[in-house]
C-alpha positions in Angstrom: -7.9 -24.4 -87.1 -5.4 -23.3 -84.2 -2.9 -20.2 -85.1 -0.3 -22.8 -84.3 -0.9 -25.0 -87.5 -1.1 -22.1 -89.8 2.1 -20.5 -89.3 3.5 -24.7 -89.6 2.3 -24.9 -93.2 4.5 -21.7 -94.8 7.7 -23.2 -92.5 7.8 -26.2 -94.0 7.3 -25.0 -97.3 10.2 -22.9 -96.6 12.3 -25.4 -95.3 11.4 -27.5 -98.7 12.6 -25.0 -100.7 15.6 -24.6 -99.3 16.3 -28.4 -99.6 15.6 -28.1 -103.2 18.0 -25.7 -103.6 20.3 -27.7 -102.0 19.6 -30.6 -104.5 21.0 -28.0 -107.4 24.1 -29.0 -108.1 27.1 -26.8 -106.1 28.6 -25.4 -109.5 25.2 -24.2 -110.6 24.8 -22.5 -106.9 28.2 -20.9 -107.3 27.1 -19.4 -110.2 23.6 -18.2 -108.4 25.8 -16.6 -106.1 28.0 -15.2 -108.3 25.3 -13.5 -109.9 23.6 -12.4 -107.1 26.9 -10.4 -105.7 26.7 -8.6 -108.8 23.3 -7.6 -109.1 22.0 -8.0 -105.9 23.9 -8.2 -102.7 21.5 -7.6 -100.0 19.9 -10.8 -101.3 23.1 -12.6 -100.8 23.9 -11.8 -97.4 20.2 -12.5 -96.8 21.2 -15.8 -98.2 23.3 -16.0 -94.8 20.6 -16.1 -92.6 18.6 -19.3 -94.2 20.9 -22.6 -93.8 23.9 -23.1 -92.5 25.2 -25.0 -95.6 24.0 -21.9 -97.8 25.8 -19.6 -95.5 29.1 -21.4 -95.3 29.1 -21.6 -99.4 27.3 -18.0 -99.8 30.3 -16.4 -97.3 32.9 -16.1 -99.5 31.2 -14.8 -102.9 30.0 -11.9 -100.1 33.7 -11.6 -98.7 35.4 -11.6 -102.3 34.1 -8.2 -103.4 35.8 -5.0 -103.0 36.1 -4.1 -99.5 36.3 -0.6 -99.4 38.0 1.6 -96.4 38.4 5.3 -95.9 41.1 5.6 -93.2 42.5 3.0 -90.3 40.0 4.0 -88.1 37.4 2.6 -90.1 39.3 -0.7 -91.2 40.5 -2.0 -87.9 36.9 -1.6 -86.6 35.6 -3.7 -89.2 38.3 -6.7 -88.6 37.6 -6.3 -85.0 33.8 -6.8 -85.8 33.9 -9.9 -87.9 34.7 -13.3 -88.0 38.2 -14.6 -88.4 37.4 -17.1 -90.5 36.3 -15.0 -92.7 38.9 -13.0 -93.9 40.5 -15.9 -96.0 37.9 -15.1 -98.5 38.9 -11.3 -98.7 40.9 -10.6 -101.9 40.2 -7.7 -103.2 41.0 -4.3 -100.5 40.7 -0.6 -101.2 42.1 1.8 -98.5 43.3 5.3 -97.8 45.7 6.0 -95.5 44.6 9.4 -93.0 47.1 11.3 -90.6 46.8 10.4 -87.2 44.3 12.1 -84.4 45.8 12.8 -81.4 42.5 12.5 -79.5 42.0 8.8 -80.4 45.9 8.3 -79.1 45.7 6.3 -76.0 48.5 6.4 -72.6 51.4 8.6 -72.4 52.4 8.9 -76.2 48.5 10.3 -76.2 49.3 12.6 -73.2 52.3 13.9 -74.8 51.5 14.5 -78.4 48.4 16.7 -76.9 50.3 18.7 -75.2 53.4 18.7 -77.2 54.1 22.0 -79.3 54.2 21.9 -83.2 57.7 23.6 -82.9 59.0 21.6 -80.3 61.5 19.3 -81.2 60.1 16.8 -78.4 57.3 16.7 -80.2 56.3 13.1 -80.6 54.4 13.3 -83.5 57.0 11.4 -86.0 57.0 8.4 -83.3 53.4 8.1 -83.2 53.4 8.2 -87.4 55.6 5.0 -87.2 53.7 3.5 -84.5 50.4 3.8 -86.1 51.8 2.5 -89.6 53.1 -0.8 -87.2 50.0 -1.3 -85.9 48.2 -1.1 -89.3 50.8 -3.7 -90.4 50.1 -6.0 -88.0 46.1 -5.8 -89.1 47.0 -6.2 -92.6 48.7 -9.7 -92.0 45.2 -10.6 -91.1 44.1 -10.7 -94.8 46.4 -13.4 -96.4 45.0 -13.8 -99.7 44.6 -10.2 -101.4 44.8 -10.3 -104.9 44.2 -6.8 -105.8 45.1 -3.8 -103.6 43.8 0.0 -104.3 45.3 2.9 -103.1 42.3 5.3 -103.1 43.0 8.6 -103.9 42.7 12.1 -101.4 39.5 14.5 -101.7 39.5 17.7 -100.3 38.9 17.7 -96.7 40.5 14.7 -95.9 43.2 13.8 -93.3 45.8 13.9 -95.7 49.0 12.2 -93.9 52.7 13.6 -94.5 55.0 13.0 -96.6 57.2 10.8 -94.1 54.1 8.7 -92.7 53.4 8.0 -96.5 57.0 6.6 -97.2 56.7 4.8 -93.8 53.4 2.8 -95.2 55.0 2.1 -98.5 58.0 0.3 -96.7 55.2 -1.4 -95.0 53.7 -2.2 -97.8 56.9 -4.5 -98.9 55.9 -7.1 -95.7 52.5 -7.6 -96.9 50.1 -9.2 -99.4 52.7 -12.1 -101.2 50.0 -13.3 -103.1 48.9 -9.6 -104.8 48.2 -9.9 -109.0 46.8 -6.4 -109.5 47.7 -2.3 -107.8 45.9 0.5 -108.2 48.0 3.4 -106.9 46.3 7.1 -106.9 48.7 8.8 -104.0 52.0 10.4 -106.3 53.8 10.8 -103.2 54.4 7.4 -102.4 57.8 6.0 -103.8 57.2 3.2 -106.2 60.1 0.9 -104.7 57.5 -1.1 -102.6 56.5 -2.6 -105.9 59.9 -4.6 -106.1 58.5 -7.3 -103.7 55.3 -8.3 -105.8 57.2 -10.1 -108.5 54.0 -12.1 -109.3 52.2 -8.6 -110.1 50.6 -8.7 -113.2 48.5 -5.3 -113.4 49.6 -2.0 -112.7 47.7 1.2 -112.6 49.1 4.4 -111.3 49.7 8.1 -112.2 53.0 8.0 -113.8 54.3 10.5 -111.2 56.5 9.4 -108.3 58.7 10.6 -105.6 60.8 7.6 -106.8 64.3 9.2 -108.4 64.5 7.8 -112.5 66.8 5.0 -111.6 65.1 4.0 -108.7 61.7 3.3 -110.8 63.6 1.4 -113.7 65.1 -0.8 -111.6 61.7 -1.1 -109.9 60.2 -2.0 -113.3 62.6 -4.5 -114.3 61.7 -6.6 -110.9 58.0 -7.1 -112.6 58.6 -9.9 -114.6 55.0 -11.1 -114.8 53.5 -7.3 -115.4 51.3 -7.9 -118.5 49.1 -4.7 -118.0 50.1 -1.3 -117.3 47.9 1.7 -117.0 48.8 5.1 -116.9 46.1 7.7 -115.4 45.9 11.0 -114.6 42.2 12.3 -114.5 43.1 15.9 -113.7 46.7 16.8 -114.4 47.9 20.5 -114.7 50.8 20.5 -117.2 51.9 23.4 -115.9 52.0 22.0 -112.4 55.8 22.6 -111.4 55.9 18.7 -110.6 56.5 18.6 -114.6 59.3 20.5 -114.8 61.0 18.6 -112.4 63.5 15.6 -113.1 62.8 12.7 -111.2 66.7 12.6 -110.4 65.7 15.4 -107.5 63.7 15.2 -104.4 59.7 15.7 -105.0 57.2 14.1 -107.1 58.2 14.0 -110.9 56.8 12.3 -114.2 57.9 9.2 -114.5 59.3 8.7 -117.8 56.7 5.9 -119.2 58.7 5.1 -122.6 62.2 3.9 -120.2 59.3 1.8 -117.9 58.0 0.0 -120.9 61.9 -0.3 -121.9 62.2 -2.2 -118.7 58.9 -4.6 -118.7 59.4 -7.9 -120.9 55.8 -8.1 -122.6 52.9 -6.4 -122.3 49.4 -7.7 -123.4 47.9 -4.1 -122.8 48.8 -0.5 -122.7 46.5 2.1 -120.9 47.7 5.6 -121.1 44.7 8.3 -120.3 45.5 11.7 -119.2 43.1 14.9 -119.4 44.8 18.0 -118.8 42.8 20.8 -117.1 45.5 23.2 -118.6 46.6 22.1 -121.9 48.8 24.9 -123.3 47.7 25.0 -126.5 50.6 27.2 -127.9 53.1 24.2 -126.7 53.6 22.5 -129.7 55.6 19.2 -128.4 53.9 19.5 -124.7 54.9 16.6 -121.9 51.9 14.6 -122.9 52.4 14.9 -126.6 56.1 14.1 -125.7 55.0 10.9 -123.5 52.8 9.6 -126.2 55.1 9.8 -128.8 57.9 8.1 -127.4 56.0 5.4 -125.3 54.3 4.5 -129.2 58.1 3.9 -130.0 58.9 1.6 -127.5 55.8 -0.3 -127.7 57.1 -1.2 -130.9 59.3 -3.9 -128.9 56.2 -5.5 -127.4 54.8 -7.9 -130.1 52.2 -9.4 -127.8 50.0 -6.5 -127.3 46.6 -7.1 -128.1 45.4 -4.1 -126.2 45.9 -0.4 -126.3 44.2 2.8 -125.1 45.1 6.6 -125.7 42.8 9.0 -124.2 43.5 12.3 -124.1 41.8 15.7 -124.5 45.3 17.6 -126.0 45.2 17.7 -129.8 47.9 15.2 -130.8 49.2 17.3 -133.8 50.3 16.0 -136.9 53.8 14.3 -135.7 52.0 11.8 -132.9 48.9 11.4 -134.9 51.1 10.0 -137.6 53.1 8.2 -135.2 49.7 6.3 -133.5 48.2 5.5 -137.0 51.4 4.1 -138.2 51.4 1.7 -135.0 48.1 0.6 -135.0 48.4 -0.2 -139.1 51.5 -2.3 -138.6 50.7 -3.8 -135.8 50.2 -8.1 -135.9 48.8 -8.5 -132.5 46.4 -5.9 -131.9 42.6 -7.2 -130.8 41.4 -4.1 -129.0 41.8 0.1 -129.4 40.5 2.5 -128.0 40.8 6.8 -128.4 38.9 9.4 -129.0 36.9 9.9 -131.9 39.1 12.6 -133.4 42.2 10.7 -133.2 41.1 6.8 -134.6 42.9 5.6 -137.3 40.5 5.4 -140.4 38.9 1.7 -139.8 40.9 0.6 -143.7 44.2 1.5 -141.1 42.9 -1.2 -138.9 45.3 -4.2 -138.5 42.9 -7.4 -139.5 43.8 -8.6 -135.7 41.3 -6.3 -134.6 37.9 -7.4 -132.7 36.9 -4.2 -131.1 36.9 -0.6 -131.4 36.1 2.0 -128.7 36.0 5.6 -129.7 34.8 8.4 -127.2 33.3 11.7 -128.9 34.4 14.9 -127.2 31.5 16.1 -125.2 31.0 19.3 -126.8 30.8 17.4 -130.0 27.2 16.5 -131.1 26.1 12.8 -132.1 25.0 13.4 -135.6 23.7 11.1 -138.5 26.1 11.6 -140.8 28.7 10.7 -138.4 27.1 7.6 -137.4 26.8 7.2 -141.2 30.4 7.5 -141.7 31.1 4.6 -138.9 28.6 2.5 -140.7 30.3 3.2 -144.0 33.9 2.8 -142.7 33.1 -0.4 -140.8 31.1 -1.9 -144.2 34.0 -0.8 -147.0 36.7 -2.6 -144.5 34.6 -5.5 -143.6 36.4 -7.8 -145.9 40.3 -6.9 -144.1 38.6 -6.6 -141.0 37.2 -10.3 -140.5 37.2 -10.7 -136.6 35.9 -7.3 -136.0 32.4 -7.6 -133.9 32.7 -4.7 -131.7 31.8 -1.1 -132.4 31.3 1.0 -129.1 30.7 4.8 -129.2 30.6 6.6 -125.9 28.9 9.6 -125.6 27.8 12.2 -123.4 24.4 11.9 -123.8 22.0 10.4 -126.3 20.7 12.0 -129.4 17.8 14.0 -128.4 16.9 14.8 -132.1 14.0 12.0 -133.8 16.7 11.9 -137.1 19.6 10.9 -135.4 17.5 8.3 -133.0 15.7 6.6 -135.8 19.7 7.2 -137.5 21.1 5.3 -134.2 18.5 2.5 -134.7 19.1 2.2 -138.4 22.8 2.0 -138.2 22.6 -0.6 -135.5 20.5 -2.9 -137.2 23.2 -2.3 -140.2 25.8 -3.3 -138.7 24.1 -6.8 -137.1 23.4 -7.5 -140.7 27.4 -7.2 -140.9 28.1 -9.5 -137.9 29.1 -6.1 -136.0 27.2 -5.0 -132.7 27.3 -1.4 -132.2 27.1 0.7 -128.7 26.5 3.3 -127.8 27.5 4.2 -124.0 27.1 7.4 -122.1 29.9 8.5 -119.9 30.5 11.0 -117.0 32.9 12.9 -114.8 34.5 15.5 -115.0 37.8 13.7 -116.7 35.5 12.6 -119.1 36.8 8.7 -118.4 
């Protein structure tokens, strides 16, 4: 038989199978490629290359997940290098914002910032700041329809930009993005005002620390009528840091104070507030984060549709804001979902019945033992009866039991708690924060 009419036979059966996935219906091939950008998306932009038809409806599952950028330099090459009509299918965009170079500086603003001395008050540098943050304005009105924007946070070595340039992009910020739902902002430099033009946010994450002054970021927080979730993080705070001692009232980056924000919001569906401290000073007894927690707990109070909370942090509550978080959760009509550390949950018969699913996280240099797991199977079995719409029990580690007892413990437990209509986890978790 000719080569020709052997390499015929696999093309057409190619081609067939293509047209019978084209006889699926489109909602089942949504979902295919749905799937596929979450577990596999090398096969989905491989997807591309088959069928037009499959590209065209493959193109914007690829395009909706998280574009990810790490300076201007590297963004505005990749929306020089695609296609237009993509970038209505990009909604979700993570960036950091780098100083400028010099070398990559083109004509005579180029000429003179290169030559320019860092003393010189001709030097040019401020103007080319504000004309870079311009230019990476105009890019930005090339993505329409983000729904979710992240501020990525600095690492060492990076070209961090200055203070100014950073105030400059968060004015920017207030032209852009009208359709934006969720923020994730890492950089505590940047004044929180910008926020007061995305009235249709709904979820907020930043670090609770903002060059913003105290008024400034109420009045910011009151313009968020549609903010539902709020998330406070700080992986690696130093409460000593001076930027605690500071009131927001002055120049610099201060704590926010989270308990007057939540005063502001109308109702929130769930609270996130994590915070590891790298220096805890123990001998504080009512430290800032003890402080934060304590009052926040009081003004949640207000917000009867909360059916979500989180406290993680590694500073011993003490006995004052222990008491206060137990006497929330227990009187609490709303709550579905909590999450803490181990050391701090409320005993499971302080449990509101609203609850579905409990989260607790065991200190790493705490051990997963068998009589602890017995004590969560015992606690979960005695409340079973007030706790009807519990079906979650997730317990994160830091790594699994390497002991046969407490694996054959783990195992027993589990199946225990499916006899009671309760799945339990057990998740490992990493990083140096420990979230």
């Amino acid at each position: 038989m000719p080569k020709g009419v052997k390499k015929a036979a696999p093309t057409k059966a190619i081609a067939r199978s293509r047209l019978r996935f084209l006889t699926i219906p489109l909602e089942l091939r949504e979902h295919i490629y749905t799937d596929l950008l979450n577990s596999s998306p090398s096969t989905l932009f491989d997807l591309l290359l088959t069928n037009r038809q499959i590209a065209d409806e493959a193109k914007p599952f690829l395009y909706r997940q998280p574009m990810i950028f790490d300076g201007q330099g590297e963004f505005v090459s990749w929306l020089r290098s695609i296609d237009r009509g993509c970038l209505r299918h990009v909604v979700d965009l993570h960036f950091k914002l780098h100083d400028i170079d010099p070398a990559t500086i083109v004509g005579a603003l180029g000429k003179r910032l290169r030559q320019a001395s860092p003393d010189n008050d001709d030097n040019p540098y401020q103007e080319a700041c504000e004309l870079e943050i311009e230019r990476l304005g105009k890019f930005f009105r090339h993505l329409p329809n983000i729904r979710s924007f992240t501020i990525l946070p600095y690492e060492n070595g990076d070209a961090r930009p200055p203070y100014d340039m950073l105030v400059a992009f968060a004015d920017m910020l207030e032209d852009q993005f009208p359709n934006l739902r969720s923020l994730t902002n890492y950089e505590e430099l940047l004044p929180i005002t910008f926020l007061t033009h995305y009235g249709k946010l709904q979820h907020l994450r930043f670090t609770g620390v903002s060059t913003s002054s105290r008024a400034e970021v109420i009045r910011t927080f009151r313009k968020l009528p549609e903010l539902t979730n709020l998330e406070i993080w700080r992986p690696d705070a130093n409460i000593e840091d001076d930027r605690y001692e500071k009131s927001s009232e002055v120049i610099g980056a201060g704590r926010c104070n989270i308990a007057e924000i939540l005063g502001a919001l109308p109702q929130l569906r769930a609270f996130s507030y994590r915070e590891y401290a790298l220096s805890a000073r123990p001998s504080a007894a009512f430290n800032p984060v003890r402080k934060t927690i304590f009052e926040s707990l009081n003004m949640l109070e207000k917000h009867s549709s909360l059916r979500s909370l989180q406290v993680l942090t590694n500073i011993d509550l003490l006995s004052r804001v222990q008491e206060k978080f137990e006497s929330f959760i227990s009187s609490s009509r709303s709550l579905k979902q909590l999450e803490s550390y181990y050391d701090d949950m409320p005993a499971f018969e302080d449990l509101p019945p609203t609850t579905e699913a409990v989260m607790m996280r065991l200190d790493p240099l705490s051990e997963l033992t068998p009589e602890l797991l017995m004590d969560i199977f015992s606690g979960a079995k005695e409340s079973r009866g007030r706790l009807p719409r519990l079906a979650e029990i997730s317990l994160y580690i830091d790594s699994f039991p390497e002991s046969e007892r407490a694996r054959r413990t783990a195992s027993l437990v589990r199946d225990k708690m499916r006899e009671l209509g309760i799945r339990l986890r057990l998740k490992t978790w990493s990083g140096p924060s420990r979230f």
